[in-house]
C-alpha positions as CSV (number, residue, x, y, z in Angstrom):
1,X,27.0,-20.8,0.9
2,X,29.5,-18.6,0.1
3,X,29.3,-14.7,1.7
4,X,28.3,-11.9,-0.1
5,X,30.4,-8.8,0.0
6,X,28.7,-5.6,1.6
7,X,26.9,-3.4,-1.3
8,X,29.1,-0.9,-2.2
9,X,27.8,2.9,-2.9
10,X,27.1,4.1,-6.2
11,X,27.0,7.7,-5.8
12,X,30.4,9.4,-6.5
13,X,31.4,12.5,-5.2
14,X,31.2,15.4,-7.5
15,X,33.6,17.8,-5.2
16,X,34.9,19.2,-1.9
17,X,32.9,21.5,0.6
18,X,34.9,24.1,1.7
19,X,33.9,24.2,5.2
20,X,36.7,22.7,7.3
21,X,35.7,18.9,8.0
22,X,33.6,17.9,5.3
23,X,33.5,16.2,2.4
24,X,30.7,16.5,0.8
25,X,28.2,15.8,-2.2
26,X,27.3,18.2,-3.6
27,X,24.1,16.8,-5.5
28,X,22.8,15.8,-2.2
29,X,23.0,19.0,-0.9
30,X,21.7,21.7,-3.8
31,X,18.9,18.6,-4.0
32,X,17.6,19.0,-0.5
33,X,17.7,23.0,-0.5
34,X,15.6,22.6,-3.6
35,X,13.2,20.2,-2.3
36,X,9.5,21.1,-1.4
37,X,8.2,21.3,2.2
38,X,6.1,18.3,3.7
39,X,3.1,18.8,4.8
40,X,0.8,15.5,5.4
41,X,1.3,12.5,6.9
42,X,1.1,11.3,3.9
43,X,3.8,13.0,2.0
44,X,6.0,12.0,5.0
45,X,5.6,8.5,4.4
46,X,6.2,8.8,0.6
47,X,9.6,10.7,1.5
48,X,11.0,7.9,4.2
49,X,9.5,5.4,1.2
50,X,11.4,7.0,-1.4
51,X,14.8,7.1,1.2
52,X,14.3,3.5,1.8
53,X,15.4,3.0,-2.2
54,X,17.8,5.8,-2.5
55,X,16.0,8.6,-4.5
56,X,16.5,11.8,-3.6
57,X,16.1,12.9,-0.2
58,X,13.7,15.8,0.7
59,X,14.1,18.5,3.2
60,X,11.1,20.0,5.5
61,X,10.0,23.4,5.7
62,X,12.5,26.1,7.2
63,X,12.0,27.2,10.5
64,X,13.6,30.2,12.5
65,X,17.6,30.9,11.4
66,X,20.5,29.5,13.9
67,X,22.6,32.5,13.8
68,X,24.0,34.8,11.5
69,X,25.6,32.4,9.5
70,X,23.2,29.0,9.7
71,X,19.5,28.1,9.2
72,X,17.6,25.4,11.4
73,X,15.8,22.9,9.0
74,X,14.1,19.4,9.6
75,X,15.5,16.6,7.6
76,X,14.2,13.4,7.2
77,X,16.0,10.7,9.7
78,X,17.1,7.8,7.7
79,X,18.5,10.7,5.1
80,X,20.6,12.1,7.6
81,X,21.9,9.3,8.7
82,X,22.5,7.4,5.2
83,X,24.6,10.8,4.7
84,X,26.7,11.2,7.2
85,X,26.5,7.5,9.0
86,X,23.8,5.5,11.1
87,X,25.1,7.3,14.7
88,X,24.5,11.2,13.1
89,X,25.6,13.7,15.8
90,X,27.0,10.7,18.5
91,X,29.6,9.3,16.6
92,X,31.6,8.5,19.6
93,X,28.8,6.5,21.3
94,X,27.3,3.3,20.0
95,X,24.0,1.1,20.7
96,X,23.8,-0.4,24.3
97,X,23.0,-4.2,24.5
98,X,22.6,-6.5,27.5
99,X,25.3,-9.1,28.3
100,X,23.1,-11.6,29.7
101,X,21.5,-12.1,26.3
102,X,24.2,-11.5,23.7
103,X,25.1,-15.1,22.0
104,X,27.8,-15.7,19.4
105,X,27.1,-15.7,15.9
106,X,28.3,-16.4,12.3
107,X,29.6,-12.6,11.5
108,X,30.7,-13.8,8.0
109,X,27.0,-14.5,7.3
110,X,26.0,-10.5,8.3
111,X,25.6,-9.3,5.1
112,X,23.6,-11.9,3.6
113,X,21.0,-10.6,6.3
114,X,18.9,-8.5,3.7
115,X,18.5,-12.0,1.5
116,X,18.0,-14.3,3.9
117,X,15.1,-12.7,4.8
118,X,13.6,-11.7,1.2
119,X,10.4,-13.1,0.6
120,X,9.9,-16.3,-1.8
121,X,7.0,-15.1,-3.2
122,X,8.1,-12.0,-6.0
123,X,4.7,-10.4,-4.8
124,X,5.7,-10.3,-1.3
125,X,9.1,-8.9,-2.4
126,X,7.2,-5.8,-4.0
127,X,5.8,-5.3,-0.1
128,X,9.4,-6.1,1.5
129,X,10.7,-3.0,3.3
130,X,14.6,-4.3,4.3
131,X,15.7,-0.7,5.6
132,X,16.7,-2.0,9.0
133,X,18.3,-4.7,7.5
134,X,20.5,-2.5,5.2
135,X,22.0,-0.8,8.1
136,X,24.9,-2.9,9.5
137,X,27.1,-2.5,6.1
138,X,25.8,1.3,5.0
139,X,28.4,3.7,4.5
140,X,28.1,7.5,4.8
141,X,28.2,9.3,1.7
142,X,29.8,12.1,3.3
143,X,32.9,11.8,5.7
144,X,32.6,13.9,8.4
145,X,36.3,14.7,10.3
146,X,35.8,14.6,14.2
147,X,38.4,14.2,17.2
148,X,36.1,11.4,17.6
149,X,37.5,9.6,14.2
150,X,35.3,8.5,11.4
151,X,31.7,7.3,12.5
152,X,31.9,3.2,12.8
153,X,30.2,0.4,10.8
154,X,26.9,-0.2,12.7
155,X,28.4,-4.1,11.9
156,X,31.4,-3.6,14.3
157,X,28.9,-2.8,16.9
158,X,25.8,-5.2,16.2
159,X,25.4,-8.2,18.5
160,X,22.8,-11.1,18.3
161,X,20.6,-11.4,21.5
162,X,18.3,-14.4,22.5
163,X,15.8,-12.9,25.4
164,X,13.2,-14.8,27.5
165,X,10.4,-13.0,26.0
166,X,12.0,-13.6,22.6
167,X,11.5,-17.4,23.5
168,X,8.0,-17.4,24.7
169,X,7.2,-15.0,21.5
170,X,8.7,-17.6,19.3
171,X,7.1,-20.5,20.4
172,X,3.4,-18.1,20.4
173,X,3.9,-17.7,16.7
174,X,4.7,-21.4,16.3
175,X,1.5,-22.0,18.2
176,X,-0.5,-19.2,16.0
177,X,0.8,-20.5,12.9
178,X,-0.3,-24.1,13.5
179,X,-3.6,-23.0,14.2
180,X,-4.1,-20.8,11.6
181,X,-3.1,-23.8,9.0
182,X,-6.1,-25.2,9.8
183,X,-8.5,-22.4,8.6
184,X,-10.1,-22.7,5.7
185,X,-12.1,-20.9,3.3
186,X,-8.6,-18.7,1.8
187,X,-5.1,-17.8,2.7
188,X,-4.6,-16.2,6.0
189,X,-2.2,-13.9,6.7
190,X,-0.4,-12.3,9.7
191,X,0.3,-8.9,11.0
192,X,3.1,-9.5,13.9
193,X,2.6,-5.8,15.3
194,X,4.6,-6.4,18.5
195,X,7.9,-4.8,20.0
196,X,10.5,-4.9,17.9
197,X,12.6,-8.2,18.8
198,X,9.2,-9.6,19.9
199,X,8.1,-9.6,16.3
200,X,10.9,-11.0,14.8
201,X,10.6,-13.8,17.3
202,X,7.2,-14.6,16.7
203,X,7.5,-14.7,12.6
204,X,10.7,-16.9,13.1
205,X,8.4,-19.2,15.0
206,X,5.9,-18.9,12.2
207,X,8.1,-19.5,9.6
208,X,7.9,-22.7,8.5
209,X,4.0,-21.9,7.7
210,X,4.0,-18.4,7.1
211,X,6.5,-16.1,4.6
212,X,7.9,-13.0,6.9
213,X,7.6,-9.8,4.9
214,X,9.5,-7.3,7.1
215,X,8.1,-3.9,7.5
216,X,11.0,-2.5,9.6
217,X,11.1,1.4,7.9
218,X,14.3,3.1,10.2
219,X,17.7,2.8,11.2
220,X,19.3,2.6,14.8
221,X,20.8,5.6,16.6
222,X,22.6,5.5,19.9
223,X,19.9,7.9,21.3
224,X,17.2,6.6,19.1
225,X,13.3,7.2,20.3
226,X,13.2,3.4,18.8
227,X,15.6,0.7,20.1
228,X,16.2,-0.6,16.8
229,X,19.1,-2.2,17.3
230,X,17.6,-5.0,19.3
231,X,15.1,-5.4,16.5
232,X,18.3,-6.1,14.2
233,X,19.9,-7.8,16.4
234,X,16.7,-10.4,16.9
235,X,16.9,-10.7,13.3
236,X,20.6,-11.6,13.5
237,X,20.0,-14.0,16.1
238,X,17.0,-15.9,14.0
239,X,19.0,-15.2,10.4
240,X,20.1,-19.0,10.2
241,X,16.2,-20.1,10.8
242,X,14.8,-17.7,8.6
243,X,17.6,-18.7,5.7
244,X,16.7,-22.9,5.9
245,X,12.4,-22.0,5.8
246,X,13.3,-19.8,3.1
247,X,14.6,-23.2,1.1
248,X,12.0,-24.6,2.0
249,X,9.0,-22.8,1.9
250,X,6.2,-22.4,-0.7
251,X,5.7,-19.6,-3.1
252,X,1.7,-19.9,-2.2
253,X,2.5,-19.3,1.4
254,X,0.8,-17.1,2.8
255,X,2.5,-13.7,4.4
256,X,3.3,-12.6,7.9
257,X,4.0,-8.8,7.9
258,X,6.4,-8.1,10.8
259,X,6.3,-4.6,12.7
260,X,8.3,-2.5,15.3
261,X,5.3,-1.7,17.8
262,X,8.0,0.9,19.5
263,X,7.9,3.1,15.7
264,X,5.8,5.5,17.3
265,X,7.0,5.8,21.0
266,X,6.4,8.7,22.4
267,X,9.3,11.6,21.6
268,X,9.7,15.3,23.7
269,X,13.5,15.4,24.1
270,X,15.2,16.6,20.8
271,X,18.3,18.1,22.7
272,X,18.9,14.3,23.9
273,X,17.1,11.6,21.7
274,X,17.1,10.7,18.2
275,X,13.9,10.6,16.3
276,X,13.8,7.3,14.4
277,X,10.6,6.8,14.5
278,X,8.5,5.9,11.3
279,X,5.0,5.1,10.6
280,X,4.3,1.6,9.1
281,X,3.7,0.5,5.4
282,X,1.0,-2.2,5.2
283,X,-0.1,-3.1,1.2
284,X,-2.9,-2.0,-0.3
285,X,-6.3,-3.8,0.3
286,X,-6.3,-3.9,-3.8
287,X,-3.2,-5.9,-3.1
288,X,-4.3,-8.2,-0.7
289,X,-7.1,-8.9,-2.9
290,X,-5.1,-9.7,-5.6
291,X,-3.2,-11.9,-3.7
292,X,-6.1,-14.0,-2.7
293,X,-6.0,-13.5,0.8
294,X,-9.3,-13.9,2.2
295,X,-8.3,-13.4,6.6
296,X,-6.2,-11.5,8.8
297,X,-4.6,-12.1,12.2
298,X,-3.8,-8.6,13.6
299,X,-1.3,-10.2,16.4
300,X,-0.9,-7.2,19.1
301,X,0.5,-7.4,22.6
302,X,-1.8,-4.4,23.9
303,X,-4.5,-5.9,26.8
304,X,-6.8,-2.6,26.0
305,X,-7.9,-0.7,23.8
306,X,-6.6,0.7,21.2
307,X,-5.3,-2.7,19.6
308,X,-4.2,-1.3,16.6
309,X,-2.1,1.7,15.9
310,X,-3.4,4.9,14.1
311,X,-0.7,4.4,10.9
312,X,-2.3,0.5,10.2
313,X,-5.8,1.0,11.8
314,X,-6.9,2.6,8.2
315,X,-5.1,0.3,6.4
316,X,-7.2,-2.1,8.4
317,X,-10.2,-1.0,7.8
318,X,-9.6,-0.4,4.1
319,X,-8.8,-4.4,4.0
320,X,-12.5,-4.9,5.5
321,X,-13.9,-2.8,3.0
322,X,-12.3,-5.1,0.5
323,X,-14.0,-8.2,2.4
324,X,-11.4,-9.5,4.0
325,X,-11.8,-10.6,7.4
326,X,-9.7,-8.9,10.1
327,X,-9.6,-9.8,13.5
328,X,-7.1,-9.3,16.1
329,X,-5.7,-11.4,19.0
330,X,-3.1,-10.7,21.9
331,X,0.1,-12.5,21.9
332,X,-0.2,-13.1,25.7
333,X,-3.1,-15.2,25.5
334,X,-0.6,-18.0,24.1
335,X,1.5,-18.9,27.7
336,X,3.2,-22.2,29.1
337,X,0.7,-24.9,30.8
338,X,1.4,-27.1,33.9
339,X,3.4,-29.0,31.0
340,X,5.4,-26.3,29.8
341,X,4.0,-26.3,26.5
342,X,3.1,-23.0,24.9
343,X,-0.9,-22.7,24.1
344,X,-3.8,-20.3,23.1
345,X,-5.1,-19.8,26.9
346,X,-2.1,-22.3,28.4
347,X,-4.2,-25.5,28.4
348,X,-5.4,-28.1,25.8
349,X,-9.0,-26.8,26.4
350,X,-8.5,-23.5,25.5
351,X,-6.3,-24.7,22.4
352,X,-8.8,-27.1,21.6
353,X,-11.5,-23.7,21.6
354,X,-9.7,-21.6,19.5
355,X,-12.2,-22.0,16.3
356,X,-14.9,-21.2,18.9
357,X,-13.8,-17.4,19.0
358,X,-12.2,-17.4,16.0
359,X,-14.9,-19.0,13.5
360,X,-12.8,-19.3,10.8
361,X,-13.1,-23.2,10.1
362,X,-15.8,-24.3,7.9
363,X,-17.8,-27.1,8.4
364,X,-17.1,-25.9,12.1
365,X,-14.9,-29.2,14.1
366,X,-16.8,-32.0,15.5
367,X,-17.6,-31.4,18.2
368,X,-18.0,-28.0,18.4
369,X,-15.8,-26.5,20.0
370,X,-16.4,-24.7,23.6
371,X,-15.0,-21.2,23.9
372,X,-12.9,-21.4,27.2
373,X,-12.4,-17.8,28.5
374,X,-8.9,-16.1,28.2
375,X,-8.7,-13.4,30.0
376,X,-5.7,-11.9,28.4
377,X,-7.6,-11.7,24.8
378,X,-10.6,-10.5,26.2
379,X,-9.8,-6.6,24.5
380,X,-8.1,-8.2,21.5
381,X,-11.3,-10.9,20.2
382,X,-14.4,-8.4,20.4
383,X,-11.7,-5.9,18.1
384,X,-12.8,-4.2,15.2
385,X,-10.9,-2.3,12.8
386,X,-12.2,1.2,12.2
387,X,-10.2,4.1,10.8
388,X,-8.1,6.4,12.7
389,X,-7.7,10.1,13.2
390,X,-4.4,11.3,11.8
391,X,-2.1,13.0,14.3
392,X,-0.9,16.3,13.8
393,X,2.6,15.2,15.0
394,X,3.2,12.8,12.6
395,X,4.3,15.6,10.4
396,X,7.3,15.8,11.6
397,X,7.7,12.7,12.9
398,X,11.1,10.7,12.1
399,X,13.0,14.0,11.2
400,X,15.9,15.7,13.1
401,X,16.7,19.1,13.1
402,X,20.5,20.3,11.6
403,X,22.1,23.4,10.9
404,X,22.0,24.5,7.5
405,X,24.7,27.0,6.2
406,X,23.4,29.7,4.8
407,X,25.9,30.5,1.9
408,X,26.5,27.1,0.6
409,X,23.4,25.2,1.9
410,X,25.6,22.5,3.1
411,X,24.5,20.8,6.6
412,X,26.7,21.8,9.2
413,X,25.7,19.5,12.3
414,X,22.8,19.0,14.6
415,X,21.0,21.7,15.8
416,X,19.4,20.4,19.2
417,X,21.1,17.2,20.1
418,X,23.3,18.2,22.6
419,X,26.8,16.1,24.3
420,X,27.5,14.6,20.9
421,X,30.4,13.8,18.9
422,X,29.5,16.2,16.7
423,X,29.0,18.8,18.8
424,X,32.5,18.0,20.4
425,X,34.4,18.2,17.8
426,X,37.8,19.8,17.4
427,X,38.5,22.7,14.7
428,X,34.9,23.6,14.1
429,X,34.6,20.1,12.4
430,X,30.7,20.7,12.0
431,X,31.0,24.5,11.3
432,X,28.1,26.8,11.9
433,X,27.5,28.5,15.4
C-alpha cells in the first residue's frame, strides 16, 4: 500500500499583519471579529462541529479589555490551534509520553491514519468525527515568529504506546463483541465510552465484529485538560489492526462509536492548562432507526452512578424513545480467570450467564441461563438512560481565552496561559500588553 502524502492546506493567504511576528490571514481574522456570540450548549457544539470541517470559525462573546491597546475574547480551542498550530501558546513544549510503553511503529503509514480508520459503511462515514486523527500532519495557517522557532508537526512528536490496561481493554471488547454476535432480534451497536486509549483498545478488540466509528472531537495540547495524545497514540499503535478488519469487514456491520471519557475532565486552571475539552457527538435516534439498529451496549468504566455522561445521556434517552433498547455495562466486569482468559465475571459461569442479565437472545439458550453475580456491574446492569441537566459551564467549555488587538482585530497571544512560548517570546513576537 503505497503512503499517502499529508493533506495540504487550501486556504491562501490574502496579506501580511503588520504587527511584528505574524503572518496572518486576514479572512480568518475580520471573520471571527464578525462572528456572533455563543450562548448554548448547543450552539457550542455546532461551532466545534463546524471547525471539525473547516468552515469558518466563530468567536465568543467579549469580555473585559486587556489593556489599552488589546481586548480579552474566548475562542473556540480546535480554531485556535488549527490557526496558529496544535501546541497554541507552548510552542516550545511538547506532549509527555511514558517510555515503558512507547513501541516502534511504521511512521510512513502516519498519514493514512484518518483512512484506515474510516468506516466501511458510507452511513457510518456521515457519523465519523476524524478530528483527532487529523492532528499529527495539520499545519498552522498562520506562522507565528518566536525565539522558540516555528511550532513543530504534532507527527515529529507522536509516539505509539501499548499499556497494560490497553491489553486487558482489548481483549474485554473482544469478549463483548463475541457475545453480542450472538443477540438476536436486530443489529447491536456499541458505545465504547471509556478513557481515551482505553477506548480505542476496546474497539480494536471489537473490530473484527463491530465497525469503529470514532467520535474523538479535539486536538492535543502540551497542557491540555484532555490527554489526547495518548488517545492518538492508541490509535497509532492499533492502526495496522484496524486497516486489515477494515478489508475485511462487512458493510452491514454493525457500529461501535468510540469516546474519550476524559472530554469533560474537570478544568479551574486557565493560567496553566489548555482547555481541549469537547462534548460528544452521538447520531440522531432518527438515524439509528434508519439504520436498523434495534440494541445498544453503553460500555462505561464508571462502578457508580452516573454511568453515562450529561452530553450522551439525552442522546440516550432520545434512542429509547425511538424503541431502541439501551442498556449499559462496566468494562471491568470482563477480567482474567484462574486460566488467564479474559471473561464477563472472569469465569465460564458468569460468561456462560451473560443472556441472563442481558435478555437479549430470543428463544432464551437451553438451558437457561443462571445469572452469576458480578459485583463490578452491579451499578452498570440495573442502568437506565434518562435525560440530563445541561451544565452552565459547558458554555464555554473547549475555548481559550487570547488577546485581541483592538485596531486590527488580529489575535495577539494568550491571555491567561502563563510560562509559554508565546509568552516568552523575543521582540514582542505576540504583540499586545
Amino acid at each position: 500500500m503505497t503512503a499517502q502524502a499529508p493533506n495540504r492546506n487550501p486556504f491562501v493567504r490574502e496579506g501580511h499583519v503588520s504587527k511584528a511576528g505574524i503572518i496572518g490571514s486576514h479572512w480568518w481574522n475580520r471573520e471571527l471579529g464578525e462572528a456572533a456570540a455563543l450562548k448554548t450548549r448547543r450552539s457550542l457544539i455546532t461551532a466545534l462541529a463546524a471547525s471539525a470541517v473547516g468552515v469558518a470559525m466563530i468567536g465568543l462573546a467579549v469580555s473585559a479589555a486587556v489593556d489599552d491597546g488589546a481586548r480579552e475574547e474566548r475562542r473556540p480551542s480546535l480554531d485556535v490551534q488549527r490557526e496558529f498550530g496544535w501546541n497554541f501558546g507552548a510552542t516550545s513544549e511538547t506532549v509527555a509520553f511514558d517510555a515503558t510503553y512507547t513501541t516502534t511503529y511504521a511512521a510512513e503509514a502516519l498519514p493514512r491514519l484518518m483512512r484506515d480508520l474510516t468506516p466501511v459503511s458510507k452511513t457510518f462515514q456521515k457519523w465519523y468525527v476524524p478530528t483527532l486523527l487529523q492532528a499529527p500532519w495539520a499545519s498552522p495557517r498562520t506562522i507565528v515568529l518566536s525565539d522558540d522557532g516555528p511550532a513543530t508537526s504534532l507527527a515529529t512528536a507522536l509516539k505509539p504506546i501499548y499499556t497494560p490496561a490497553m491489553k486487558v481493554a482489548e481483549a474485554a471488547g473482544k469478549a463483548l463483541a463475541v457475545l453480542l454476535t450472538l443477540a438476536t432480534e436486530g443489529k447491536v451497536a456499541i458505545v465504547f465510552d471509556l478513557d481515551g486509549p482505553q477506548a480505542v483498545a476496546a474497539a480494536a478488540g471489537a473490530c473484527s465484529w463491530f465497525e469503529p466509528v470514532c467520535l474523538f472531537e479535539n486536538w492535543p495540547h502540551p497542557r491540555g485538560v484532555v490527554a489526547a495524545h495518548l488517545t492518538l497514540a492508541a490509535a497509532v499503535y492499533y492502526q495496522p489492526q484496524f486497516a486489515q478488519a477494515q478489508r475485511i469487514r462487512s458493510p452491514n456491520d454493525a457500529p461501535a462509536f468510540v469516546l474519550d471519557r476524559q472530554r469533560l475532565a474537570p478544568y479551574t486552571d486557565d493560567e496553566n492548562q489548555f482547555d481541549n475539552r469537547w462534548l460528544a457527538r452521538l447520531p440522531s435516534a432518527q438515524d439509528m432507526v434508519s439504520a436498523e439498529i434495534k440494541r445498544v451496549m453503553y460500555v462505561t468504566n464508571a462502578k457508580t452512578a452516573p454511568v453515562d455522561l450529561r452530553d450522551v445521556g439525552t442522546t440516550l434517552a432520545e434512542w429509547v424513545l425511538k424503541g431502541i433498547q439501551v442498556r449499559a455495562i462496566n468494562i471491568d466486569a470482563f477480567y482474567p480467570g484462574v486460566d488467564s482468559t479474559v471473561r464477563f465475571g472472569g469465569s465460564r459461569g458468569a460468561q456462560d450467564g451473560f443472556f441472563a442479565h442481558y435478555k437479549w437472545k430470543v428463544p432464551p439458550p437451553v438451558p437457561t441461563p443462571i445469572a452469576v453475580p458480578v459485583p463490578e456491574n452491579e451499578a452498570a446492569v440495573i442502568w437506565q438512560a434518562a435525560p440530563q441537566l445541561p451544565d452552565p459551564g459547558d458554555q464555554t467549555l473547549g475555548t481559550v481565552r487570547v488577546k485581541v488587538d483592538k485596531e486590527t482585530n488580529q489575535v495577539t497571544g494568550p491571555y491567561a496561559l502563563r510560562s509559554g512560548s508565546f509568552n516568552r517570546a523575543s521582540g514582542s513576537s505576540w504583540g499586545g500588553g
